[in-house]
C-alpha positions as CSV (number, residue, x, y, z in Angstrom):
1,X,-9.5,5.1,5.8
2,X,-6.3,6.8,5.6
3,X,-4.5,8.1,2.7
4,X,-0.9,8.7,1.9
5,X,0.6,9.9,-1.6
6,X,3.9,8.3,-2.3
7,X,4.7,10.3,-5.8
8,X,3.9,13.5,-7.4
9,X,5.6,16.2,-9.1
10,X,5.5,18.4,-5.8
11,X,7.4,15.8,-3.9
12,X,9.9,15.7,-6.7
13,X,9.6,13.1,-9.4
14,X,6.6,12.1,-11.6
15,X,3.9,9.9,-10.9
16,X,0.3,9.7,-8.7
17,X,0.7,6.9,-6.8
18,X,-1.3,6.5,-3.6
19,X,-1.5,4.3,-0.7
20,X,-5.2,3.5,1.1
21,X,-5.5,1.6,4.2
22,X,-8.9,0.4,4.8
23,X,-9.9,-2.4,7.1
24,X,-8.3,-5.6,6.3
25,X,-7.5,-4.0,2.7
26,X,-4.4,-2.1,1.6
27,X,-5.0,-1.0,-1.6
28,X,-2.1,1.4,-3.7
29,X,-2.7,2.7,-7.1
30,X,-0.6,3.4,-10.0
31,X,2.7,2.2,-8.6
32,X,5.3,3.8,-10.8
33,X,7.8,6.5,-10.8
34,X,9.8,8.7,-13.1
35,X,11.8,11.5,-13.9
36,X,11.5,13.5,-17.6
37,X,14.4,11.8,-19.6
38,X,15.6,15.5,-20.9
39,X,14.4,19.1,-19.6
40,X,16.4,22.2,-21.1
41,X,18.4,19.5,-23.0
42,X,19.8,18.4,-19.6
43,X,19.1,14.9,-17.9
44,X,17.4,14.5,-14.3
45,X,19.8,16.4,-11.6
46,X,21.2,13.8,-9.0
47,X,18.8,15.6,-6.6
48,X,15.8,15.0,-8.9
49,X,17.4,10.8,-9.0
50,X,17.7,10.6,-4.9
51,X,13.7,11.1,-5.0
52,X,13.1,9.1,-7.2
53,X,14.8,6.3,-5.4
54,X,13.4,7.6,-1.9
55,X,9.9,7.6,-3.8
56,X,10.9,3.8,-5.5
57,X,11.3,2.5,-1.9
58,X,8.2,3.8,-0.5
59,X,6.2,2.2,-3.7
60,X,7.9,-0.9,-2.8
61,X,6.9,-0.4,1.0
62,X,3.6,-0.2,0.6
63,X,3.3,-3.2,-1.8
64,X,5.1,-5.0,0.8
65,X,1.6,-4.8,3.1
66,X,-0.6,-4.6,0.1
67,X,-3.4,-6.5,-0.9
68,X,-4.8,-4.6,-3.9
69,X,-2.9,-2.8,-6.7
70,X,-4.6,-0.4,-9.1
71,X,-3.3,0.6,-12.4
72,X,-4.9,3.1,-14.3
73,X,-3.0,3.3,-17.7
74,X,-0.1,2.0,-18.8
75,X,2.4,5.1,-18.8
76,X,5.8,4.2,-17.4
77,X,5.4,6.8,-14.4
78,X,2.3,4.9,-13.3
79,X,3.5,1.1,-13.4
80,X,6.1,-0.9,-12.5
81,X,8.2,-2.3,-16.3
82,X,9.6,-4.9,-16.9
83,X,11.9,-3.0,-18.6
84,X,12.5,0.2,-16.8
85,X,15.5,3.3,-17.3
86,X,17.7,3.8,-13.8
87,X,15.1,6.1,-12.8
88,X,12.1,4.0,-12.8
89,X,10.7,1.3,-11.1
90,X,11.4,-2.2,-12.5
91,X,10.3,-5.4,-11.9
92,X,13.5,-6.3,-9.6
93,X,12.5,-4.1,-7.6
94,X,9.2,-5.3,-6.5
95,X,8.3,-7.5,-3.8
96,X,8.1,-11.1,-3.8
97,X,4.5,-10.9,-2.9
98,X,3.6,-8.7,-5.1
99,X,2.4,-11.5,-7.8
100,X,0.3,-12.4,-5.1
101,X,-2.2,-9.2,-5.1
102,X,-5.6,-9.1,-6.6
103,X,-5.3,-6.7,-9.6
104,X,-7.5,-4.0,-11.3
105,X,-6.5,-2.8,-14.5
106,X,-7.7,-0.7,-17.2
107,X,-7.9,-2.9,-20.6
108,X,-5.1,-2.4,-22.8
109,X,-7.2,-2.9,-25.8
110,X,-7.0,0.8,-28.0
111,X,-3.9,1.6,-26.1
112,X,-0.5,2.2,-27.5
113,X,1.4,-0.4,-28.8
114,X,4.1,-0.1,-26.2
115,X,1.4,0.0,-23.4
116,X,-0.2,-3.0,-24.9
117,X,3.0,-4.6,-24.4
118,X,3.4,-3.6,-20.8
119,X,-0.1,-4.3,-20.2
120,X,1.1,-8.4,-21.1
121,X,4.2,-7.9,-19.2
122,X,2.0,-7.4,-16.1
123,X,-0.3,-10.0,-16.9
124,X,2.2,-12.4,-17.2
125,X,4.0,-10.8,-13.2
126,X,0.4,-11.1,-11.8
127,X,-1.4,-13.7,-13.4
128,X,-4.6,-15.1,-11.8
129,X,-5.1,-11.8,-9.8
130,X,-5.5,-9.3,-13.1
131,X,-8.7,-8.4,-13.6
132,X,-9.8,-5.9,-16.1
133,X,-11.6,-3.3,-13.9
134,X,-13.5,-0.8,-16.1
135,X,-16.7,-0.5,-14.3
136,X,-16.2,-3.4,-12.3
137,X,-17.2,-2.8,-8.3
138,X,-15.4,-4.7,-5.4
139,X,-16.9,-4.2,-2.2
140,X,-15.2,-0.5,-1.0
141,X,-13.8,-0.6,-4.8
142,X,-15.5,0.7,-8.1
143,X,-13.8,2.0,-11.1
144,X,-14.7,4.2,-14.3
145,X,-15.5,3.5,-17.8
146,X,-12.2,4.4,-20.0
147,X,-11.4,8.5,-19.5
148,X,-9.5,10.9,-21.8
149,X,-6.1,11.1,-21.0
150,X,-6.2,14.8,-21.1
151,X,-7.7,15.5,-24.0
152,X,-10.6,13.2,-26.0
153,X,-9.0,12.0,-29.1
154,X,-5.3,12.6,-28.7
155,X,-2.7,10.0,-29.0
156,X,-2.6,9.7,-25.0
157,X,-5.6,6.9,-24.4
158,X,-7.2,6.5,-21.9
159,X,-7.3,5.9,-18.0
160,X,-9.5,4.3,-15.6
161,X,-10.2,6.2,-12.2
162,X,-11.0,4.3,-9.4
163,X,-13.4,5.1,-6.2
164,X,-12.8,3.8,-2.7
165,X,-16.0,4.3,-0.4
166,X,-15.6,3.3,3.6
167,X,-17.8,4.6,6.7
168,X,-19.3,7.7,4.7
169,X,-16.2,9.1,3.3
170,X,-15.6,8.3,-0.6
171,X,-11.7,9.0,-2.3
172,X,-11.4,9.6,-6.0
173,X,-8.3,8.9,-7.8
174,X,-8.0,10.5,-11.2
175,X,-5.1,9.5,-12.7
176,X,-3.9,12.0,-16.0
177,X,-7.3,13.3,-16.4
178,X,-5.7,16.6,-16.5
179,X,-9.2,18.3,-15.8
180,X,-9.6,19.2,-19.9
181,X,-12.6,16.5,-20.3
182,X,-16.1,17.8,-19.0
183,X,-17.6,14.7,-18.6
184,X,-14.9,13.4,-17.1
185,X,-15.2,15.6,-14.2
186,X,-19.3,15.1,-14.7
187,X,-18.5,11.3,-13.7
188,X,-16.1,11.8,-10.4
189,X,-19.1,14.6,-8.9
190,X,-21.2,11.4,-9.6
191,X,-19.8,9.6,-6.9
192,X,-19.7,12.4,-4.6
193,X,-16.5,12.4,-3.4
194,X,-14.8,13.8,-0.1
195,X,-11.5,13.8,-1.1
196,X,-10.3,13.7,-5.0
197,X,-6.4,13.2,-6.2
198,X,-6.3,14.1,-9.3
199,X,-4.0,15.6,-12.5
200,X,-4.5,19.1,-13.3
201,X,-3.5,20.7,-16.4
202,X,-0.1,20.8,-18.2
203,X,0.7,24.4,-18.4
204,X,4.3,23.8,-19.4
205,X,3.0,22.6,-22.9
206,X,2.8,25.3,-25.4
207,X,0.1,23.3,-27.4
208,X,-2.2,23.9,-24.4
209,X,-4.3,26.2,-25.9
210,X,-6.4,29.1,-24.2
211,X,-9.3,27.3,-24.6
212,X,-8.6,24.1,-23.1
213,X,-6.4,25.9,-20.2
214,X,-10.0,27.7,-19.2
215,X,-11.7,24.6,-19.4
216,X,-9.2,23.0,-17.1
217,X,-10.1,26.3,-15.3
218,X,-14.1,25.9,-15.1
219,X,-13.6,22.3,-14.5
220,X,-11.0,22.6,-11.0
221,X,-13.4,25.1,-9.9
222,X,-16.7,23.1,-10.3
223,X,-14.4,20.6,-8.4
224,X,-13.3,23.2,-5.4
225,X,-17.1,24.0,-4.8
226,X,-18.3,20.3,-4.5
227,X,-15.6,18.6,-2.7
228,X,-14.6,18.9,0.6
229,X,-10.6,18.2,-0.1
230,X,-8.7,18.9,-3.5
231,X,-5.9,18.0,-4.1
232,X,-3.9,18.5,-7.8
233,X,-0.6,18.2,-9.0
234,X,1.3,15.9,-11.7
235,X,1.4,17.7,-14.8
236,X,-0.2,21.2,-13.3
237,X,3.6,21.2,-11.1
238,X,5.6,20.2,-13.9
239,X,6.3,24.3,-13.7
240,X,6.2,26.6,-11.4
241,X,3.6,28.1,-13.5
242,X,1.1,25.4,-11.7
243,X,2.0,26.5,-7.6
244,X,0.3,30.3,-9.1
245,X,-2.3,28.5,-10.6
246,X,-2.9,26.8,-7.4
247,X,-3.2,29.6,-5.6
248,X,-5.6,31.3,-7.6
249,X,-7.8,28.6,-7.4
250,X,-8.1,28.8,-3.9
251,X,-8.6,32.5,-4.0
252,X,-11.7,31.8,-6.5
253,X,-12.6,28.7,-4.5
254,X,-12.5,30.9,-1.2
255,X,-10.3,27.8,0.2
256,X,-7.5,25.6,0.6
257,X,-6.6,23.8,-2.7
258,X,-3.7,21.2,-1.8
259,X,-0.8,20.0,-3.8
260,X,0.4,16.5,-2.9
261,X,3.2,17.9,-0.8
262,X,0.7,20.7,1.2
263,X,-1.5,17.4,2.1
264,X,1.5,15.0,3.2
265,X,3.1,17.8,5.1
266,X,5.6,18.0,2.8
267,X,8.2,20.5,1.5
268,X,6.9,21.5,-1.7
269,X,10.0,20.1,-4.5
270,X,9.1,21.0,-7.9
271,X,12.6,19.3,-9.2
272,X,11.5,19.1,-12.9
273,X,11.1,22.8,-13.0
274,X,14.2,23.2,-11.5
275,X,16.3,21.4,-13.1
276,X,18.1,23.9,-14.4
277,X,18.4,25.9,-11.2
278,X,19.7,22.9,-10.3
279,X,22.5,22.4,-12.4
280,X,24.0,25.7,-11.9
281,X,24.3,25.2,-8.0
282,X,25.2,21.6,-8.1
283,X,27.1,21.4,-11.2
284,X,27.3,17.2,-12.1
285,X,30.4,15.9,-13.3
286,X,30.3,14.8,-17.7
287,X,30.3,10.8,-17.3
288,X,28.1,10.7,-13.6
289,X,24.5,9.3,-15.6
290,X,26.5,7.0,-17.3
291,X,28.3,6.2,-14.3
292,X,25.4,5.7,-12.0
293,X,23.6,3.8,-14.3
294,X,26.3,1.1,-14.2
295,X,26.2,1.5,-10.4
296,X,29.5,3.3,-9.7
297,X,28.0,6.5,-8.3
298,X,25.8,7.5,-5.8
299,X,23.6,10.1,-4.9
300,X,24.4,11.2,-1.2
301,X,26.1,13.8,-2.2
302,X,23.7,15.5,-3.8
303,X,20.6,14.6,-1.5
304,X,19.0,17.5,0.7
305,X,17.9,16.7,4.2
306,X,14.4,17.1,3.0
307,X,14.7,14.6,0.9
308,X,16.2,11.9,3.6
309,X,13.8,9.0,4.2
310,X,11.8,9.4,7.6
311,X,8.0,7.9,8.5
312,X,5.8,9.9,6.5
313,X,2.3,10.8,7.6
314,X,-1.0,10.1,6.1
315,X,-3.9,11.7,5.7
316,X,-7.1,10.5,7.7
317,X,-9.8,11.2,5.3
């Protein structure tokens, strides 16, 4: 089994989308990216837009070999839309084959309205191969009941985590759980995993109050002593906030706590937070969004060598 993360805040956009290759099965989970429309009332940095489309063409890579696709929830950095912003991935930009691929989804029943609606716009891409997947199992595949997104009761919904078990090493993908549900984090030490993806906390909300930011706390560490690799990022590295966080965790954990960058080998490129930082070294032209979106400017210019396209590893898990 081996394991490689295409998109997470710490490789510079949004999104937790994963690639697994097992034998004779390439399965990749939420495959979607994004970039936060406005930070510090400023749109996403050229910078922040060249990994996006970096991260867009390794999505569209893997579904190029795949044969399963996951999608836990129905949030636009975890799905490709039908109707997507310049930053996201759209259906034109998917694969012929990838109507082809068996499909697990989480039911769109009790979601949003608008994820209800991309729910059917999948349905209608996919057809014969959706599947709703909440506690279904498929031979290395099993998936979770419906989980708080974040918090139980919010406006969020919910997500579906899925499991992949092969030769005596079991991966856990927990999409936007955002380790504030106990019994959320009860259900992945259930399967006893090896190796767990998952969303930690959203320190850059201020309505993250103490109470829930030491559950999130308890919960990662509970986590830390129980399975082998951790590794957290989406919302936790939505600030820089979340790399100190990190690494007190491991401190507490006596070990290595990965972000999505540390476990691909990665530079770590927490763009959102930046953004400002950003803007003041690479000052962007008044017209350039509007520009690019109608496809008369590019981001070459503003793209770091880090963040030029070369093989990326995986992790053998």
């Amino acid at each position: 089994m081996r394991l490689q993360i295409l998109t997470a805040e710490s490789l510079g956009m949004r999104g937790l989308c994963c690639r697994i290759a097992l034998r004779g099965r390439v399965i990749v989970i939420d495959p979607g990216v994004a970039l936060g429309a406005w930070r510090h009332r400023l749109l996403p940095h050229p910078v922040q837009i060249a990994a996006g489309a970096f991260a867009r063409g390794r999505i569209v890579a893997a579904l190029e070999e795949a044969t399963d696709v996951v999608f836990s929830h129905y949030h636009g950095d975890h799905i490709p839309l039908a109707e997507a912003n310049p930053y996201q991935l759209s259906f034109a930009h998917l694969p012929p084959r990838f109507k082809a691929l068996r499909a697990w989804a989480k039911s769109p029943e009790g979601q949003s309205e608008k994820s209800q609606s991309r729910a059917h716009d999948l349905m209608g891409l996919l057809s014969k191969g959706w599947q709703i997947a909440e506690e279904v199992e498929d031979g290395p595949l099993r998936f979770s009941r419906a989980m708080p997104h974040g918090l139980d009761g919010l406006a969020f919904g919910h997500v579906m985590m899925t499991r992949v078990a092969l030769g005596g090493c079991t991966f856990v993908h927990g999409s936007d759980i955002q380790l504030l549900d106990d019994a959320t984090v009860d259900a992945i030490l259930e399967w006893s995993p090896d190796i767990v993806l998952a969303a930690g906390p959203p320190l850059y909300q201020q309505g993250l109050l103490p109470g829930d930011r030491a559950r999130a706390w308890q919960n990662a560490k509970r986590l830390a002593k129980r399975v082998r690799t951790l590794i957290l990022d989406h919302h936790l590295l939505r600030s820089t906030e979340g790399l100190d966080w990190l690494q007190d965790l491991s401190k507490a954990a006596n070990r290595r706590i990965y972000c999505a960058a540390d476990f691909m080998g990665r530079p770590r490129r927490l763009l959102e937070a930046e953004r400002q930082d950003l803007y003041r070294t690479m000052p962007v032209k008044e017209g350039w969004h509007e520009a690019y979106a109608r496809g008369l400017a590019q981001v070459k210019d503003f793209t770091p060598m880090s963040l030029h396209p070369h093989p990326a590893p995986a992790g053998r898990l």
